[in-house]
C-alpha positions, 0 to 999 in steps of 0.5 A, a space after each residue: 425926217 420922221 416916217 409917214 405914216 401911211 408907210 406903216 399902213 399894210 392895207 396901203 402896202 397890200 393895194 401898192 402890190 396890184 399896181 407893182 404886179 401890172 405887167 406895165 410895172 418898172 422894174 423899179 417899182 417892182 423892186 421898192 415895193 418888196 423894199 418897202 414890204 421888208 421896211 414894213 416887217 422892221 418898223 411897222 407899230 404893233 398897233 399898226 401891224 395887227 399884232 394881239 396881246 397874245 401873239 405879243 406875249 407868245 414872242 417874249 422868249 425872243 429878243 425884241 429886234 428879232 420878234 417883232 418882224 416875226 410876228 409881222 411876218 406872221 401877220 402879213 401871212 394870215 391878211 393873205 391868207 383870207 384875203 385872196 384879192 391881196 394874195 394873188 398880186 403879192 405872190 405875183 410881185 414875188 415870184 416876178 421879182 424872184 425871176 427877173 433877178 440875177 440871184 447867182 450874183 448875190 451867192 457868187 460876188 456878194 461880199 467879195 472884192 471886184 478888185 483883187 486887192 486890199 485898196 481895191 476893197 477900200 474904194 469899194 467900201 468907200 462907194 457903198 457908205 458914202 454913194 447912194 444905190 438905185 433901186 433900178 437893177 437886176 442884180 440882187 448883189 447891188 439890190 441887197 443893202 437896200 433890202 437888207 439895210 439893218 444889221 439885226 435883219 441876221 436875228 429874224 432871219 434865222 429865228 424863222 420856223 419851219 412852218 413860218 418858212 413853208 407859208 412863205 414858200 408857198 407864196 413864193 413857189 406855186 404848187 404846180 411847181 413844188 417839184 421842180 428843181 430849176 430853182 437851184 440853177 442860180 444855186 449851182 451857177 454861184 457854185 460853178 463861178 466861185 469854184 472858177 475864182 478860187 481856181 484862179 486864185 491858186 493858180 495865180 502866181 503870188 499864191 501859188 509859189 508861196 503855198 506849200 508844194 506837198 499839198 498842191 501835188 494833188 492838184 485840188 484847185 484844178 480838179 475844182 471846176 470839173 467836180 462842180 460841173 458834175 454837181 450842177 448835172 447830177 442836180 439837175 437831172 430828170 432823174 435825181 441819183 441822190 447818192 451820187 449827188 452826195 458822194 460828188 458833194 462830199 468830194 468836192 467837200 474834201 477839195 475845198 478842205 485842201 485848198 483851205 489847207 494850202 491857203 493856210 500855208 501861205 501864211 507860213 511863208 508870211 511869217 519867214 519872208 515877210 508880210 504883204 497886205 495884197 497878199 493877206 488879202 487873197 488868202 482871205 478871199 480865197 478862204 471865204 469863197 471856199 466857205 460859200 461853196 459849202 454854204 451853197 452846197 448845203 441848200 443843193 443837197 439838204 432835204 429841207 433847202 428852204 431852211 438852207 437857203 434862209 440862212 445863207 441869205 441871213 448869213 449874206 446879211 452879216 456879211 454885209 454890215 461887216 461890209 459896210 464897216 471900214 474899221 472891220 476891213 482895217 482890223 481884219 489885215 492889220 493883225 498879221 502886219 502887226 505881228 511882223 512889224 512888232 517882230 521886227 521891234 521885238 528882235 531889236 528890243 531885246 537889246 534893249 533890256 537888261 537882266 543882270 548887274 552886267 547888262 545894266 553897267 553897259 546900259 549906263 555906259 551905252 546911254 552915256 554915250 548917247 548923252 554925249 552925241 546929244 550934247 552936240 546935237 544940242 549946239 548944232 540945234 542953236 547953230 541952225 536956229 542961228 541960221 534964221 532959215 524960213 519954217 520948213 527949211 529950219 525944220 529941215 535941217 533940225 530934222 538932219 541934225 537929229 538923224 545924223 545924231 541917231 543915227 551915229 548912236 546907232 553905229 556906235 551901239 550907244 543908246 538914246 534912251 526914248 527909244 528903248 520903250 517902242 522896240 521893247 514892247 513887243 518883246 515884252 508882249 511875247 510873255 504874254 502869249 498865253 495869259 491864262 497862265 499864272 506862270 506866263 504872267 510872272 514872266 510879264 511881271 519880271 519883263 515889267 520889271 526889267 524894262 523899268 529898270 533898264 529905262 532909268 539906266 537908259 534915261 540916267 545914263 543919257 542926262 548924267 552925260 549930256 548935262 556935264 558936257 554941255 556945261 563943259 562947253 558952255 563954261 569953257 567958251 566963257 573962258 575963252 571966249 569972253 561969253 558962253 556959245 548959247 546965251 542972250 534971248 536964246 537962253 530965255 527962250 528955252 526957259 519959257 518953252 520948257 517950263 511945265 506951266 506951259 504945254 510942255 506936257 502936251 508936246 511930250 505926248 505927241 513927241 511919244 506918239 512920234 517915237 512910237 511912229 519910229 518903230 512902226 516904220 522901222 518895222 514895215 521898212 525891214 518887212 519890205 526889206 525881207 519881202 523884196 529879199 534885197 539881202 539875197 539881191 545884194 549877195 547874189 545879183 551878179 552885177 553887184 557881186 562883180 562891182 563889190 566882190 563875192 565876200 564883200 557883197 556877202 558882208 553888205 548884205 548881212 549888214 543891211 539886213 542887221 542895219 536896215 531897221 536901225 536906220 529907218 527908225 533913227 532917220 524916221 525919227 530925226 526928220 519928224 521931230 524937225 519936219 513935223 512941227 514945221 508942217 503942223 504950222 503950215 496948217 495953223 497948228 502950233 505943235 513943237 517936240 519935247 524930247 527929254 535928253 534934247 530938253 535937258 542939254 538945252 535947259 543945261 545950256 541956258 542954266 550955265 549962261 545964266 550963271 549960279 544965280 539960276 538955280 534960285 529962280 523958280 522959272 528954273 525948277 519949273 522946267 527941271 519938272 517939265 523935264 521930268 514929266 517930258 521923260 514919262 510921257 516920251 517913255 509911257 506914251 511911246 511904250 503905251 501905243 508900241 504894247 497895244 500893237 504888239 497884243 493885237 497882233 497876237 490877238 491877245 484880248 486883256 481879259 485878265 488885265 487886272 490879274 496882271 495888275 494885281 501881279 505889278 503891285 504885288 511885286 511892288 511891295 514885295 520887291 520895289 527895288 527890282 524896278 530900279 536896281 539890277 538883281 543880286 549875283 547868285 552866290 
């Protein structure tokens, strides 16, 4: 809906202030007419706004967002300033609404979180997009998204002269009383909570016990409140000790310092005893109060404090566009989670890359293993098929059937070769730690190399067994049976499900987004392992050391702290690429899975009741390249979405992408077969 246009007019904005500034006035009235004031400064026409062509030329050194409400501001300042009869009802709506206003709570609150927690500060960001704000409040914290609704208002703010900010000051503060110092009472009472909340906030017993006990011997959130009390009666004295103000500011400055400082080693616990995002959470509170003490400290004792306050408020106005972004929250605590979850991967994913002739022979091995368990799992998927069981119960016991059969790849240390990508990833991303150098990218190059190579091994290994075995069986049970164990409308079907005219290719990605979903809940369940020391809690509880034993109880614990993201991750995977698919279709979307080496016992089983003849219908080699590509979409997708988590979580922006690109390519051709086969033995 377009603007009236008396919205823009300044003599109706000038003659609205009269009856804002009547003692009969709401406060609501009040309060939208300096909404509308600041609106005016944003978006009034420069036609409408009084502007000459000379004042216009003078602001083309500024960006345009930034110059025009300076020069609006400006204007309005000279209509006051010959115009007595606007002047006088406008610096009454200012100074009333100044001093019927709860400023303390806009420099004390405003930008943190009521609730002391991530999900807390969710809901709360929720409310303020999705809920409208009345105008009719008395705390400015609540009023300021409506004052300050755009986020280039920072811009303007801070480009405010010196001589620019007096005119305003004077309109604001009359002369009678330019000496009075009462005005920093909400300054110095934000001061006084926000040292109170950080007090607490270190006292608190989720922070405290994980800060470093070396630089909480001071005790420097306790001396916090004490020091700020004295700030606030130095300040408001008759008689103003400027030194001692600044020597009890730069006291409080160095306390602030080491309450940051602890706040920081609380991370250093995060990184040996895993990660809580609640945690995360009051850290970053806790640091950002400590800034908007220094922030508020500034404007005290700054000689010229209306510059001072100017920022701060432009500073709150940044704060608040990031508030009003729910990604930012995401982005801010995601980073850390990320880096345990893909250290997490990355411990297990060095086992699966292979550096020399040695590691790649047992990584054909391994895979073959894990092709020969998928052989079976591959039967036991046409047993329950079979079964005519209702959609979420055959997804059900799809999902059981492949996590069974992950999972005893797993303890027999064989390897299903679509996994590889999503744990390899982030070992891969540990090369990268600093991009900058030429030498760190040869290290990605070579781990580029290496992970390529130990896929193929992996993939080989996996379809050079499952193909066999399957075939095996299949011929065997024609032998003895009279018929092949899969055979009928069965083995039809998977020559129309496979096929790559179909949406194969689409259900292999989404089968890669699953894997990669694998991980991260492999990665969160270890965090939440070794967050809630379940390994200590197995060694050492007394009543399991009494019903396993003392040795017995050290074993079980060492176990499940090697095990327990190994069985996340396989069991996690197995029931979603049954379950999944079957609750997709309870919600109408017709999504199935496309698991390479499961495709490929299928396709063998379907080949074999077919006979020799299969191999000279087209049908069949078109599912033989819906496996293939099924293979590079398992394996790129699931690598794609695992590599991008592992560089966030270093904080690592890809500037130089194509420097490492150029490096791939480069090693391509001079050394294509590092990506496929393992390197020379040294002589």
């Amino acid at each position: 809906m377009a603007t009236p246009a008396s919205a823009w007019d300044l003599t109706a904005l000038l003659n609205a202030a009269a009856h804002a500034a009547d003692p009969k006035a709401s406060l609501p009235d009040r309060n939208l007419w300096v909404i509308r004031a600041l609106e005016w400064l944003r978006h009034a026409p420069l036609s409408g706004a009084g502007i000459s062509a000379e004042e216009d030329q003078a602001s083309t050194s500024l960006p345009r967002a930034t110059a025009l409400p300076l020069l609006r501001l400006k204007h309005l300042l000279n209509v006051l300033d010959r115009n007595p009869a606007y002047r006088v009802p406008v610096a009454a709506v200012l100074t009333r609404f100044w001093a019927e206003m709860d400023s303390a709570a806009l420099f004390a609150d405003f930008g943190f979180s009521p609730r002391a927690n991530f999900f807390g500060e969710l809901g709360q960001r929720l409310k303020l997009k999705l809920l409208p704000r009345t105008p009719a409040t008395t705390d400015l914290s609540d009023l300021f998204g409506l004052l300050f609704p755009d986020d280039d208002d920072a811009l303007w703010l801070d480009a405010i002269d010196p001589a620019t900010l007096s005119r305003l000051l004077a309109l604001l503060v009359p002369s009678t009383q330019a000496h009075d110092r009462s005005w920093l009472t909400p300054l110095l009472d934000a001061v006084e909570y926000l040292a109170s909340a950080v007090r607490a906030a270190g006292f608190s017993s989720v922070l405290r016990q994980r800060m470093s006990p070396e630089l909480l011997a001071e005790g420097p959130f306790r001396q916090l409140a004490v020091v700020a009390e004295r700030i606030r009666e130095l300040a408001l004295a008759p008689v103003l000790d400027e030194a001692a103000l600044l020597k009890e500011a730069q006291y409080l400055r160095a306390l602030l310092d080491t309450c940051r400082q602890c706040a920081h080693s609380v991370h250093s616990h995060l990184e040996e005893h895993g990660v809580s995002i609640n945690v995360v959470f009051d850290v970053d509170q806790l640091r950002l109060r400590t800034h908007r003490i220094e922030q508020l400290l500034n404007c005290v004792i700054s000689r010229e404090p209306a510059q001072e306050v100017t920022r701060l408020v432009a500073e709150l106005v940044r704060t608040a566009a990031e508030r009003r972004s729910i990604r930012a929250l995401f982005a801010r605590h995601y980073s850390l989670l990320a880096r345990k979850v893909a250290e997490r991967s990355a411990e297990t994913g060095e086992h699966y890359i292979t550096r020399d002739r040695a590691e790649y022979r047992r990584m054909l091995a391994s895979a073959a293993g894990g092709g020969a368990v998928i052989a079976g799992t591959t039967f036991m998927k046409f047993a329950v098929l079979a079964l005519g069981l209702s959609a979420f119960w055959g997804g059900f016991w799809a999902g059981m059937n492949y996590a069974i059969s992950f999972v005893i790849v797993h303890l027999l240390h064989w390897t299903v070769a679509t996994k590889q990508p999503a744990m390899t990833a982030p070992a891969m991303a540990e090369k990268l730690s600093d991009v900058a150098d030429d030498a760190a990218v040869e290290r990605f190059v070579d781990e580029v190399a290496h992970l390529i190579r130990s896929q193929a091994a992996g993939i080989i290994g996996n379809l050079a067994a499952v193909t066999p075995l399957v075939l095996t069986v299949q011929w065997a049970s024609q032998a003895a049976l009279g018929m092949p164990l899969i055979h009928g409308h069965n083995a039809e079907h998977v020559f129309d499900a496979i096929t790559l005219l179909g949406p194969t290719a689409l259900f292999a990605a989404f089968t890669g987004v699953l894997l990669f979903a694998s991980s991260l809940i492999a990665g969160w369940v270890e965090n939440w392992f070794v967050w809630h020391r379940l390994d200590s809690a197995i060694a050492y509880n007394p009543r399991i050391v009494m019903a396993l034993g003392a040795a017995r109880a050290q074993r079980w614990a060492l176990y499940w702290r090697a095990n327990i993201s190994g069985y996340a991750s396989n069991i996690s995977l197995g029931l979603m690429l049954g379950l999944v698919p079957a609750i997709a279709l309870f919600f109408g979307l017709p999504i199935e899975v496309r698991h390479v080496t499961l495709s490929t016992g299928q396709l063998a089983a379907a080949a074999a009741a077919q006979g020799w003849a299969v191999l000279q219908q087209s049908p069949f080699w078109w599912c033989v390249a819906g496996i293939v590509v099924t293979g590079v979409l398992n394996l790129s997708v699931s690598f794609f979405l695992a590599l991008k988590v592992a560089l966030r979580s270093r904080g690592i922006r890809m500037v130089d992408r194509s420097r490492i690109r150029r490096a791939i390519f480069r090693r391509l051709r001079t050394n294509p077969r590092a990506f496929v086969l393992p390197p020379k033995p040294l002589s």
